[in-house]
N, C-alpha and C positions, 0 to 999 in steps of 0.2 A: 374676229380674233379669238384662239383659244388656248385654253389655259398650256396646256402641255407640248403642242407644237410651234405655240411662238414662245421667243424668248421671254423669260415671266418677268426681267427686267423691263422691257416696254410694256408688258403687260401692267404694272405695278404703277407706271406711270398713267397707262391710260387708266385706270381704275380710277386715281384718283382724282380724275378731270370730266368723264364720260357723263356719270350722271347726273351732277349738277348740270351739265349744259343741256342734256340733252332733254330732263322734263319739264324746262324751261318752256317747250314747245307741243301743243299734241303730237305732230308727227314731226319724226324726222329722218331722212334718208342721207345717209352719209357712204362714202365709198372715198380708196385709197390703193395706194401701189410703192411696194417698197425694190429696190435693186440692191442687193445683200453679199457680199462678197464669199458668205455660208452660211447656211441655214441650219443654225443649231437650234438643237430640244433639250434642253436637261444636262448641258453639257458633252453633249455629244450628237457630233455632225451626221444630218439626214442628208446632205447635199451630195457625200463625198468627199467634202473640204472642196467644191468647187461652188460659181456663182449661183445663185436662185432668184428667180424673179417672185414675186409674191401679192395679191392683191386680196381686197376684201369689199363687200358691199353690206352694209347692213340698216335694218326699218326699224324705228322705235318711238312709241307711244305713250306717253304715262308711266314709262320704266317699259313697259314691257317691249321684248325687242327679239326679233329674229335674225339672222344673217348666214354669208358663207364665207370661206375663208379659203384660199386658193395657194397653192405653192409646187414649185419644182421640186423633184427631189433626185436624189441618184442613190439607191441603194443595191444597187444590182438588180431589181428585179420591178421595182417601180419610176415610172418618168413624173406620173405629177400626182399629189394628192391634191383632195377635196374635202374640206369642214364645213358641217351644217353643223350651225344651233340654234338654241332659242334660251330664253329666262327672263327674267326679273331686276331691275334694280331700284336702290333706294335706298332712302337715308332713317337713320335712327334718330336723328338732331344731333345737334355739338359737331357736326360735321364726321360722324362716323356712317360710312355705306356700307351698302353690301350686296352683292350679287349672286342669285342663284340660277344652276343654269343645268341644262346638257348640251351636250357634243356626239355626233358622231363622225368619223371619220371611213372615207370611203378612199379607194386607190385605184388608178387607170387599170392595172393588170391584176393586179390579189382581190380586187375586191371593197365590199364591206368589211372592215376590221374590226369594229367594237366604238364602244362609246363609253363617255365619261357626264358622270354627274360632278358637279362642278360649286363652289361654294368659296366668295373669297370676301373679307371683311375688309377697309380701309379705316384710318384715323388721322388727323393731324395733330401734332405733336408740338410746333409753331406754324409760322406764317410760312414759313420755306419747307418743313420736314413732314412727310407723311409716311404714316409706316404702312405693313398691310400685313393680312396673313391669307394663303393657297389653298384650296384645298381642290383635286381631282381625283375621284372615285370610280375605278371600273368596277360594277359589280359580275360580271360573267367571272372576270380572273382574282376579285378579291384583292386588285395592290389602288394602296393607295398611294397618290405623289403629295406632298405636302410641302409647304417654301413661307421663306417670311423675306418681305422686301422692306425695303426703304426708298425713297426720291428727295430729294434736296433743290431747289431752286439756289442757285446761285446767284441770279438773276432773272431779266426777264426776256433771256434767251439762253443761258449757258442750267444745265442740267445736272446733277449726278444720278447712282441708284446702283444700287445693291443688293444683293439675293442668295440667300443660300437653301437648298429642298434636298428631300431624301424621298425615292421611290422604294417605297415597300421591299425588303428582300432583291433589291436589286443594285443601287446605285446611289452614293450622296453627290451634288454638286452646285455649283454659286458660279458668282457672276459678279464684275464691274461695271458700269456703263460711264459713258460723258456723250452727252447731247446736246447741241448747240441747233438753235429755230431759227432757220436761213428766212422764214417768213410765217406768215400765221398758218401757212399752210405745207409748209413744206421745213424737211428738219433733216440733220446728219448724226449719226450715230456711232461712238466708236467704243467695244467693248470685249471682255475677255473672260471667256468661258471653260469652266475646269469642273473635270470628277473624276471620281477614283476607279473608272473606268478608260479613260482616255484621257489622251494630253491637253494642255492645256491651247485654247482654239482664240487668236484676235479675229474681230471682224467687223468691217465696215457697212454701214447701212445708209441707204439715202432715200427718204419717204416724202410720200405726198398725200394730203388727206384733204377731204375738200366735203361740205354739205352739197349734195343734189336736191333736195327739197326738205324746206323748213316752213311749217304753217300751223 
């Protein structure tokens, strides 16, 4: 998963769950697959405003963790992207993390496109509320994207989360979410994505995330 071309609403949520579980274990190999009714970035649709399938596999150790991150897209001129990265996570104590990282991003027909250093902090706030703050840095072009979320537990299946980012000279925009856990592994997602570039985008999401090896 990365910071910029997934919704930084899931993002915000997995942030604040990932590394606690995951250096529970020396390795762990986790993989997942979402069906998304559009695959928005920043408030504006890579799909088209049409469906996207999406998947991810990623290795992690001690915090340190690599992976890829897969999706359709429809821009006119590309059919699927490709995310490779790698970084870091971990905890400060008091239950605040944080993740460092890069990305790059590659596309079936354009190419390699550039890459992002990557840097996002988490805290909780009570038992239900976690905030976080974004940060992705391209250094070739100099913009930086930056976003501050929230997640709420309503329960121990019904979700909220919230977002709002501003990329460099270019675009502000935010985000709602409501997530409900059909099981420990599998979840629904319905959320509404707006910037002062394009309209405002609903879209439905239905994921499955599953551990491959935990030792």
């Amino acid at each position: 998963m990365t910071f910029s071309r997934v919704s930084a609403v899931a993002f915000a949520a997995a942030f604040a769950a990932l590394p606690v579980a995951s250096q529970a274990q020396d390795m762990t190999v986790s993989a997942g697959v979402t069906a998304t009714s559009n695959y928005v970035s920043n408030g504006v649709s890579v799909s088209n405003d049409n469906p996207a399938l999406q998947g991810y596999v990623e290795a992690e150790s001690r915090g340190y963790y690599v992976g890829a991150w897969a999706s359709t897209v429809g821009d006119g001129v590309d059919e699927a992207e490709l995310d490779l990265y790698l970084g870091y996570r971990g905890e400060f104590g008091q239950g605040v993390s944080y993740d460092v990282g890069y990305t790059r991003y590659f596309y079936d027909d354009s190419g390699n496109c550039c890459g992002e250093v990557t840097f996002a902090i988490g805290a909780p706030v009570t038992d239900a509320l976690e905030v976080s703050a974004n940060f992705a840095f391209d250094p070739s072009s100099d913009v930086l994207n930056s976003s501050l979320g929230m997640t709420y537990a309503l329960n121990d299946r019904w979700g909220l989360s919230a977002e709002i980012g501003t990329i460099k000279d270019a675009q502000d925009y935010g985000s709602l979410g409501l997530t409900y856990a059909l099981s420990d592994a599998a979840s629904v997602d319905l959320s509404y994505h707006d910037s002062d570039i394009d309209d405002g985008i609903l879209v439905f999401s239905l994921s499955y995330d599953m551990t491959l090896l935990s030792r």
